[in-house]
KOLKE-964753 format. One line per 10 residues: number of its first residue (from 0); their letters; for each residue x, y, z of C-alpha. Coordinates in Angstrom, 2 decimals, m for minus. Example, Ala and Ser with C-alpha at 12.3 -4.5 7.8 and 13.67 -1.06 7.14 Angstrom:
2
0	as	12.30:m4.50:7.80  13.67:m1.06:7.14;
END
This chain:
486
0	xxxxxxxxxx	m197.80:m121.23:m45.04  m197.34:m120.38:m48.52  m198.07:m117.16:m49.48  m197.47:m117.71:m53.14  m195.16:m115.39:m55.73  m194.86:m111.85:m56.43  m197.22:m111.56:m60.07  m198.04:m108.64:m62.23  m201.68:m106.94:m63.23  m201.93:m104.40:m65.82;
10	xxxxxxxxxx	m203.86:m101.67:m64.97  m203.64:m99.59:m68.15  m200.21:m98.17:m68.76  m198.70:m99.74:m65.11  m197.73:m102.86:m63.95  m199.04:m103.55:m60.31  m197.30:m106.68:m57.81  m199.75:m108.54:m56.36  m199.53:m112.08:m54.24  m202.42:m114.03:m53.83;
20	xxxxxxxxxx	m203.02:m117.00:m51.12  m205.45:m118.94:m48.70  m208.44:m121.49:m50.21  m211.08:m119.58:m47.64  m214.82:m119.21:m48.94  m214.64:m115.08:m48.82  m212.92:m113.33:m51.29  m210.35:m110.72:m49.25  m208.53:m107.55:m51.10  m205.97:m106.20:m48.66;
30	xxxxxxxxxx	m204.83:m102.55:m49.72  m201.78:m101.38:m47.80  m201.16:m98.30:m46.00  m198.83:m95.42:m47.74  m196.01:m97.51:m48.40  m195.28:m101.72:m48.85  m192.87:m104.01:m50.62  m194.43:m107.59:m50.88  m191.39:m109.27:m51.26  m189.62:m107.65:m48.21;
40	xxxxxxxxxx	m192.88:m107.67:m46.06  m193.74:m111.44:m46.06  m190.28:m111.66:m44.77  m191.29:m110.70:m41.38  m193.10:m112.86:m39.06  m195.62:m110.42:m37.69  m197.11:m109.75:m41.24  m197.15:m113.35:m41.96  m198.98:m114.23:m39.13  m201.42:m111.25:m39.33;
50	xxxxxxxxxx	m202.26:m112.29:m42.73  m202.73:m115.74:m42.16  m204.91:m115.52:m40.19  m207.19:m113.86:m42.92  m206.17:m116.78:m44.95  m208.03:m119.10:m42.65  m211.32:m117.82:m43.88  m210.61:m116.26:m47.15  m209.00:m115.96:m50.41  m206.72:m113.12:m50.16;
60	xxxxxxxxxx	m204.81:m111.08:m52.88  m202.63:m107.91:m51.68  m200.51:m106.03:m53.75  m198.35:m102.80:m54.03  m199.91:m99.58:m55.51  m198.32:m97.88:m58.43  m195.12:m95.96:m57.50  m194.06:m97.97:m54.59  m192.63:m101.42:m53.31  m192.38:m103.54:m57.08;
70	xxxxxxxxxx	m194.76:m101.35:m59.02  m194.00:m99.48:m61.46  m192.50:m96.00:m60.62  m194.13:m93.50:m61.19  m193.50:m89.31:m61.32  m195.38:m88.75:m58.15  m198.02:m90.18:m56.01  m200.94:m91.19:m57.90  m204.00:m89.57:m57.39  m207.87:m91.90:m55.94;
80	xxxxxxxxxx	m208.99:m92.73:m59.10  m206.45:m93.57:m60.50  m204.91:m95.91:m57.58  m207.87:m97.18:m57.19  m207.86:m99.28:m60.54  m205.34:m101.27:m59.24  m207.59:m102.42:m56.58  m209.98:m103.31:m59.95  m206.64:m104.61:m61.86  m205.57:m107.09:m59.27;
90	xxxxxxxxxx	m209.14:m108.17:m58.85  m209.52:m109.00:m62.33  m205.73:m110.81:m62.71  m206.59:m113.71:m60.32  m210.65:m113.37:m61.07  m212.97:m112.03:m58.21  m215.94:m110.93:m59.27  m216.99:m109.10:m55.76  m214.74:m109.21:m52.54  m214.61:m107.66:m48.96;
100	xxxxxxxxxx	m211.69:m104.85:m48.94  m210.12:m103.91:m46.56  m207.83:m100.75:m46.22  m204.92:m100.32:m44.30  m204.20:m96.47:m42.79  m204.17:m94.56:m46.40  m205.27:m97.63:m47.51  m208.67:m96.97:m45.96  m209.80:m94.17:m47.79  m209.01:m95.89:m51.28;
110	xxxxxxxxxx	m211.12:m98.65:m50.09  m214.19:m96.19:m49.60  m213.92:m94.75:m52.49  m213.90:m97.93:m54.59  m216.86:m99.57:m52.82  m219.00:m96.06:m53.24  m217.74:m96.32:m57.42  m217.63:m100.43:m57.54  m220.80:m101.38:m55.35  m221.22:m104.28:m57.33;
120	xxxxxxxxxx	m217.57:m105.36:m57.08  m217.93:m104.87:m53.29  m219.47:m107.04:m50.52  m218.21:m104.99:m47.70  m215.30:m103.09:m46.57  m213.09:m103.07:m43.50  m210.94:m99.90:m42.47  m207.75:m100.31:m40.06  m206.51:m97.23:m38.42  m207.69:m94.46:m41.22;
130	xxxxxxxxxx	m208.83:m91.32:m41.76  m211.42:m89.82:m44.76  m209.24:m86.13:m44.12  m206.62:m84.75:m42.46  m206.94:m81.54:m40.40  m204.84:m78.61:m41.65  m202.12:m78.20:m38.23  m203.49:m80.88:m36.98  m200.99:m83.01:m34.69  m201.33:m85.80:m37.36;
140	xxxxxxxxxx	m200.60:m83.09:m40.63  m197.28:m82.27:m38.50  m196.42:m85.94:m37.87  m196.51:m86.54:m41.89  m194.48:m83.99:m42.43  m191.78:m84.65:m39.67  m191.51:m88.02:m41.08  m190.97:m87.16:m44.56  m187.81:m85.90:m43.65  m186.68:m88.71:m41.86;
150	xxxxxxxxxx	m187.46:m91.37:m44.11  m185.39:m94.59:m44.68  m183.85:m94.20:m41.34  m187.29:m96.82:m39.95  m188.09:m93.86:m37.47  m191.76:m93.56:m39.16  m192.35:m96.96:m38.23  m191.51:m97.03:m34.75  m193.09:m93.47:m34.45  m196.58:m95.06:m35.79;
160	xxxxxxxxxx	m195.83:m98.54:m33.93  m194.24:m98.01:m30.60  m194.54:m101.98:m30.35  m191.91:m101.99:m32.56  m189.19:m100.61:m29.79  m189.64:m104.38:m28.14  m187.78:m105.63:m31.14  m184.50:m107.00:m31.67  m181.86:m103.80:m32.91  m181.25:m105.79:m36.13;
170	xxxxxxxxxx	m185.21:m105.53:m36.86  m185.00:m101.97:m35.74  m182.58:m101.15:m38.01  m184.42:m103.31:m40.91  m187.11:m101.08:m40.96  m185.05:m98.46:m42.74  m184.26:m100.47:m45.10  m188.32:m101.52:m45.51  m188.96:m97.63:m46.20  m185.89:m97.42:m48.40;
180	xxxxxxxxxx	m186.92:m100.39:m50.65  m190.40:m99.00:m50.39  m190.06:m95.83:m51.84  m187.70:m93.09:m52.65  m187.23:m90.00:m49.95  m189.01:m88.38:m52.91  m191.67:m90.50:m53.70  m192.32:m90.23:m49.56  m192.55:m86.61:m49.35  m194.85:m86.44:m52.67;
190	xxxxxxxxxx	m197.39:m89.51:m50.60  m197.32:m87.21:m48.12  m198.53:m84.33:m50.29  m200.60:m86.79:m51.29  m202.17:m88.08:m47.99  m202.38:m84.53:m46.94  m204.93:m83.55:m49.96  m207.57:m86.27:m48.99  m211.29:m85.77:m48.25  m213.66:m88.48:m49.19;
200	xxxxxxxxxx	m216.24:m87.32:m46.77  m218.44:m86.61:m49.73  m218.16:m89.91:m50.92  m218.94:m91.32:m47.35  m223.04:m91.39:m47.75  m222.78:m93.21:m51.43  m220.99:m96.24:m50.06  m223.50:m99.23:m49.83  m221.41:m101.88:m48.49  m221.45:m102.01:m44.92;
210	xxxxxxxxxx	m218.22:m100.39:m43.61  m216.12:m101.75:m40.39  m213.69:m99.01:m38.67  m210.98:m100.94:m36.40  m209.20:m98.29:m34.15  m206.82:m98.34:m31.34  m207.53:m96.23:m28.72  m203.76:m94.76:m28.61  m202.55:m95.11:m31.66  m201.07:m91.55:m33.89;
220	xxxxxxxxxx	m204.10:m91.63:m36.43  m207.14:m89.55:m34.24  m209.71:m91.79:m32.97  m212.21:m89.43:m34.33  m211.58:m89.72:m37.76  m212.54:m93.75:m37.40  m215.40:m92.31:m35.72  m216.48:m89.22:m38.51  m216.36:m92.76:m41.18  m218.35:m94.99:m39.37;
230	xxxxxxxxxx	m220.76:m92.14:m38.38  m220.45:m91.13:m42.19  m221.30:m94.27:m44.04  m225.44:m95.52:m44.29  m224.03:m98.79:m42.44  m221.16:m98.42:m40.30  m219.64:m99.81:m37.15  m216.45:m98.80:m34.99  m214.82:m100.99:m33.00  m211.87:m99.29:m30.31;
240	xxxxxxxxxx	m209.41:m101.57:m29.23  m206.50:m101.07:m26.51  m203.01:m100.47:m27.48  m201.41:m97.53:m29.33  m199.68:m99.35:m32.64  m200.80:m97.79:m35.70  m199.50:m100.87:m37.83  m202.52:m103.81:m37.30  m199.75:m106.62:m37.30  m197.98:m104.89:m34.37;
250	xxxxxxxxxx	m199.45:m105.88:m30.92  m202.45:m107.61:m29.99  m203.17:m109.20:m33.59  m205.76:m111.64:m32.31  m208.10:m108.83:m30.93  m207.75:m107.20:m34.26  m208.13:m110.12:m36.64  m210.89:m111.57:m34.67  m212.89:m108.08:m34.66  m212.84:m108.41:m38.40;
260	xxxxxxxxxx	m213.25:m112.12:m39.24  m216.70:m111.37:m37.03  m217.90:m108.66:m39.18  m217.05:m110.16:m42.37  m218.51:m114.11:m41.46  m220.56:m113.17:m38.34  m218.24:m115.60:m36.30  m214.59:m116.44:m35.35  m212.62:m119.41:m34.75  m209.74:m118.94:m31.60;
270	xxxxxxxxxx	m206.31:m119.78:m32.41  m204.32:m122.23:m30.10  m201.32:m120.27:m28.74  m198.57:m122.27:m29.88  m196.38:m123.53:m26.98  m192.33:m123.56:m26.39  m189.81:m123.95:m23.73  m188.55:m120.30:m22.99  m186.74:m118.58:m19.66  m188.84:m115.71:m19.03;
280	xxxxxxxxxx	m187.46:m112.20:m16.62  m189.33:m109.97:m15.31  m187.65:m106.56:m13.75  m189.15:m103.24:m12.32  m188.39:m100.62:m9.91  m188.90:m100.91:m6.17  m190.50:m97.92:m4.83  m191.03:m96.38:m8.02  m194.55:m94.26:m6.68  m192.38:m92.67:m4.33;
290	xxxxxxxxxx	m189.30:m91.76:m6.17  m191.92:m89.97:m8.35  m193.05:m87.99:m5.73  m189.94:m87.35:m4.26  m188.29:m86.12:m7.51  m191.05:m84.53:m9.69  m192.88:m85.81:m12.50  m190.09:m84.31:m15.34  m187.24:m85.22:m13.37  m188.89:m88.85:m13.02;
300	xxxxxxxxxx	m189.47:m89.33:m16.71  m185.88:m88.14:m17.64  m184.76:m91.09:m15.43  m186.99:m93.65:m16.01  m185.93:m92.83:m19.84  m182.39:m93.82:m19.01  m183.74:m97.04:m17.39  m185.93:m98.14:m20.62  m182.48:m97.63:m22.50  m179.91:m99.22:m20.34;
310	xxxxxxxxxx	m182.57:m101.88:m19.98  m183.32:m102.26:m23.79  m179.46:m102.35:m24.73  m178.76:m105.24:m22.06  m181.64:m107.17:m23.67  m179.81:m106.64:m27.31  m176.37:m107.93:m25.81  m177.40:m110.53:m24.49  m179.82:m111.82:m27.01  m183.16:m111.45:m25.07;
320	xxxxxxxxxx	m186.46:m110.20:m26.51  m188.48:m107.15:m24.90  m191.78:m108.48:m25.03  m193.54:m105.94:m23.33  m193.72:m103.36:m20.60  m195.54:m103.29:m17.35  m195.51:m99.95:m15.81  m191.56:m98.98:m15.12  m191.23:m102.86:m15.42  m189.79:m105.15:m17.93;
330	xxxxxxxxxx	m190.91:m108.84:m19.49  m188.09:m110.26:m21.78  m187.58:m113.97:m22.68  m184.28:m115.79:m23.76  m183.53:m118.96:m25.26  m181.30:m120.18:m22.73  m181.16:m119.22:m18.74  m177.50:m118.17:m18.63  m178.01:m115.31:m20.97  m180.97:m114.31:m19.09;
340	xxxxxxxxxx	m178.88:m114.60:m15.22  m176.65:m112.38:m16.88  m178.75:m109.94:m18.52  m180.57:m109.45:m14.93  m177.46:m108.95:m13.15  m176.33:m106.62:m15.70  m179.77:m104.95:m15.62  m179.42:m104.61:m11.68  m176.12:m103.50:m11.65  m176.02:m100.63:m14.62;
350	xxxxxxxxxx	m179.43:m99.18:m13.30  m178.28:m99.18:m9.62  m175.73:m96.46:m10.74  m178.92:m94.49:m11.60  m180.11:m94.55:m8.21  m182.33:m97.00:m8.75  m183.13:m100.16:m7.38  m184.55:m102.93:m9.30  m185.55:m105.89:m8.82  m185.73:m109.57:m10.64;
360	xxxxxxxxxx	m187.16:m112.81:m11.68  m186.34:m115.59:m13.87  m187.74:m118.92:m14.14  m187.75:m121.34:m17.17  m191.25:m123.25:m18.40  m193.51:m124.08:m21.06  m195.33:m120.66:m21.94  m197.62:m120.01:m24.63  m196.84:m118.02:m27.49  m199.67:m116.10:m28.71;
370	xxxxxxxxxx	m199.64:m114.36:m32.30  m199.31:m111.07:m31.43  m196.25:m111.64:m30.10  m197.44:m111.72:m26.45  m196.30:m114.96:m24.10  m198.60:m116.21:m21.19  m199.22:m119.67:m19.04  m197.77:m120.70:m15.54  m194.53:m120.15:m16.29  m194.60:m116.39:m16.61;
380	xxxxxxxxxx	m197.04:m116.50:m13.71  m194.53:m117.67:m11.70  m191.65:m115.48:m13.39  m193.43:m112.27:m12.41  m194.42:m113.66:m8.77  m190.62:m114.88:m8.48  m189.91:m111.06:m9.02  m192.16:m109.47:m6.86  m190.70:m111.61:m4.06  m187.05:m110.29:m4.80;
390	xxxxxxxxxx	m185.51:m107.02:m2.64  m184.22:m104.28:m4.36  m180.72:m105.15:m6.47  m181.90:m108.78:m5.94  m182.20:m111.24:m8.93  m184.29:m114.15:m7.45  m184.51:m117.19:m9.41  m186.62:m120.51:m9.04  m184.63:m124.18:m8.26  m185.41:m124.80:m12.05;
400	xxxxxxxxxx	m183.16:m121.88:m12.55  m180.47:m122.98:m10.72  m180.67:m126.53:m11.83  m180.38:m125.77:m15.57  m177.18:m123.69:m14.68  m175.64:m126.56:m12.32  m171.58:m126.28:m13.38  m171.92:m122.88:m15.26  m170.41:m121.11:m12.40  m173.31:m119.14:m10.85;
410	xxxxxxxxxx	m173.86:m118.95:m6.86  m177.01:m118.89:m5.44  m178.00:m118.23:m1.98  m181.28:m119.83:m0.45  m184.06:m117.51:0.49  m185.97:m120.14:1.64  m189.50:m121.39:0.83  m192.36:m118.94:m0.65  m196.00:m119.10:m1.33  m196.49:m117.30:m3.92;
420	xxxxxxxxxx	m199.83:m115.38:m5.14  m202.24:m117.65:m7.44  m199.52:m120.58:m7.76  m200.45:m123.92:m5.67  m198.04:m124.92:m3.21  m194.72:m123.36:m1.59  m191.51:m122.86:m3.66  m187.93:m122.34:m3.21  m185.76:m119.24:m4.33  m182.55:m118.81:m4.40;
430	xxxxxxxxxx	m180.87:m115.31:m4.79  m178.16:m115.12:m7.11  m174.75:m113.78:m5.43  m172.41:m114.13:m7.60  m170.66:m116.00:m11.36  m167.32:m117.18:m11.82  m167.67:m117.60:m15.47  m167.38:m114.40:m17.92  m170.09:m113.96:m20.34  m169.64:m115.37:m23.64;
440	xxxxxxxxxx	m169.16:m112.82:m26.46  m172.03:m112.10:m28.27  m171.38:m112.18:m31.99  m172.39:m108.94:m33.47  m174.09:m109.57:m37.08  m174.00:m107.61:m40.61  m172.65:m104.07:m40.62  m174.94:m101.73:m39.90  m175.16:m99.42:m42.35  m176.87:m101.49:m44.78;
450	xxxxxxxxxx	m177.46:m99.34:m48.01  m174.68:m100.87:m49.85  m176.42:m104.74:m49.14  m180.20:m103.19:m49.65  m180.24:m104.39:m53.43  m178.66:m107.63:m52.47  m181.33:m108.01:m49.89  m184.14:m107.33:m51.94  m183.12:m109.84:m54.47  m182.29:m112.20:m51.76;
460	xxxxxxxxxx	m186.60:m111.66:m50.41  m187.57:m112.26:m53.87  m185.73:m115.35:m54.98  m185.39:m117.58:m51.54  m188.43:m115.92:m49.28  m188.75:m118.70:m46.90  m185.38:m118.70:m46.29  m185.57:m115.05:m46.03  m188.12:m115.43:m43.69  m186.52:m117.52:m41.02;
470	xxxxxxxxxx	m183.21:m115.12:m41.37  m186.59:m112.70:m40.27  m187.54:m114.75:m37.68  m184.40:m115.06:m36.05  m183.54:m111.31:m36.05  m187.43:m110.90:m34.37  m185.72:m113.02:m31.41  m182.79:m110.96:m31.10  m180.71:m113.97:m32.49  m177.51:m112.00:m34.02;
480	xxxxxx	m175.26:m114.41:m34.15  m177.04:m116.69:m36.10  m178.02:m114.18:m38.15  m174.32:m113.61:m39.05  m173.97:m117.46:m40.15  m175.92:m116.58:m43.37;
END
């Protein structure tokens, strides 16, 4: 899709970036959370996808607020009012009269207070994991302020969107450079100030638009302050979803985008998962309930830590992709089953040493990729039934498996015919004992410490973002080495 260029609305002395995109019938304003660059963040593939889906049923403009992304700078933090004419400024620059806005974390509470000043610029509003106040010593106050200090290192990202730990290292490491090109360690610690100062709970009763509050039930930002603002408005509604990301394009995106696009146009319209050939592995402890038990709940968690890690840097060698967890359990794809065989026995091997045993699956099918970066269909049925069927230390594969690796060196040993749970019929596995061929080195791609290449980056999202965006989309599958062809 195109999401159109970076533009420019004046909004008095200050230049604000805006994009604007989509042909839907509702007007959309989209105001971002404490920090955004446009240019960097349609880069990524989650963002995209989150917004266009919002595109399929409106017009949308977004935009950076003064002092951050490609703004203009400014001293410190801006204060309500004052941010809030850029909501009016980009409003006017591509000519909605009224819109539905909807506010992203800080976002949110900028959003309010517009629609309680602008009710006739305002035909509802939408929060997304935000607050009307902060707590003094609250849990949250101390999170802000932790983060400050770390910023531009792409911890506060991962820290609000655990999801984010299923990515590829390169992305991981990207997301420094998002807060660095985002704003200065400076301008973070003043938007903290800044977010730490807020209480629109007055405003709450004068808003006449009705109000939407999405929440997940996990995520850092207090469920109850979704609750005080839908409880605070004349007409408000909260809706709780699963998951603890903070960020609304991390995790289940469909659950979130549909809970809006049904408040804003009383209806939604189901995406068809895309579909794609991909080698899926499941892996998880044997006996995990009573290793627990047998070693303690603190001496548990310190080892099932070292699992997740020796786990999570196997995936990044051998250029799989974490999609999610399941339990003390793992569900990665590849793009090829070789790299996934090896990754498993590596897996099995390296955790073993732990103690532990673990077990695997791998099969290769059709699955269907949903937009929240989720996979589902037969084929990881049958991936994750393949692995319950293996022993501990055992990497059990199906006969498509070993078919697809005929001549690459790997030995299998038959383990006979299975029926397995919910899939018709019976079906062979074969163990795998053994490879003859070494793993192929995994080209490593750009240095990483990246604040020498930031600038060069930044100009390279603004002037070829497509391209820019597969680069993206190929770092979001772990691809490194073709990463380092660009």
């Amino acid at each position: 899709m195109d999401f159109g260029e970076t533009k420019y609305a004046h909004a008095g002395e200050v230049d604000v970036a805006y994009r604007v995109f989509g042909d839907g019938p509702m007007n959309l304003v989209v105001v971002p959370g404490i920090f955004s660059h446009l240019d960097l963040f349609f880069t990524f593939d989650l963002f995209c996808d989150f917004m266009e889906r919002f595109a399929a049923f409106g017009r949308v403009v977004t935009f950076d607020k003064r002092g951050t992304g490609l703004s203009d700078p400014t001293p410190g933090a801006a204060q309500l009012d004052a941010r809030m004419d850029d909501i009016r400024a980009v409003m006017d620059a591509v000519g909605m009269d009224r819109a539905a806005i909807i506010g992203i974390s800080e976002g949110g509470p900028l959003s309010l207070l517009f629609a309680a000043t602008y009710p006739e610029r305002t035909n509802a509003v939408v929060v997304c994991g935000s607050f009307g106040h902060v707590e003094p010593g609250s849990e949250m106050m101390r999170m802000l302020e932790d983060g400050s200090q770390v910023w531009g290192t792409g911890q506060v990202s991962i820290e609000l969107s655990p999801g984010l730990r299923r990515s590829s290292a390169l992305l991981r490491r990207s997301l420094g450079f998002l807060e660095r090109a985002s704003a200065s360690p400076h301008m973070a610690r003043s938007l903290v100030d800044f977010v730490k100062n807020i209480d629109i709970r007055p405003v709450l009763p004068s808003v006449q638009a009705p109000v939407l509050a999405v929440h997940r039930a996990e995520e850092a930002i207090p469920l109850e302050y979704a609750r005080e603002i839908a409880d605070g408005v004349p007409d408000g509604r909260l809706v709780v979803l699963e998951g603890d990301d903070h960020l609304p394009w991390v995790g289940n995106t469909t659950a979130y985008v549909n809970a809006i696009e049904e408040f804003l146009t009383g209806s939604r319209h189901e995406v068809e998962p895309e579909r794609g050939l991909s080698t899926v592995l499941f892996t998880d402890i044997v006996s995990s309930t009573s290793q627990n038990a047998q070693l303690g709940d603190d001496a548990w968690r310190r080892l099932l830590d070292q699992h997740n890690t020796l786990v999570r840097e196997a995936l990044d060698t051998h250029r799989g992709r974490e999609i999610k967890t399941i339990g003390d359990g793992f569900l990665s794809t590849f793009d090829g089953p070789a790299r996934a065989l090896r990754c498993a026995k590596s897996i099995v091997d390296e955790v073993g040493e732990l103690g532990i045993a673990v077990r695997a699956g791998v099969h290769t099918g059709e699955v269907e990729l949903y937009p929240d970066g989720d996979i589902g269909g037969m084929a990881v049925n049958l991936g994750a039934r393949i692995g319950a069927a293996a022993g501990g230390g055992e990497v059990l594969v199906s006969s498509t498996i070993k078919d697809l690796v005929f001549g690459s060196g790997f030995r299998f040993v038959p383990r006979g015919e299975h029926e397995l749970k919910g899939v018709p019929g019976t079906w062979p596995l074969f163990a795998l004992e053994g490879e003859g061929v070494d793993p192929q080195p995994v080209a490593r791609s750009v240095d990483e410490h990246l604040g020498p290449l930031d600038r060069t980056r930044v100009r390279m999202a603004r002037r070829n973002p497509r391209t820019t965006r597969a680069i993206s989309r190929l770092i979001m599958r772990g691809a490194d080495k073709s990463l380092s062809q660009y």
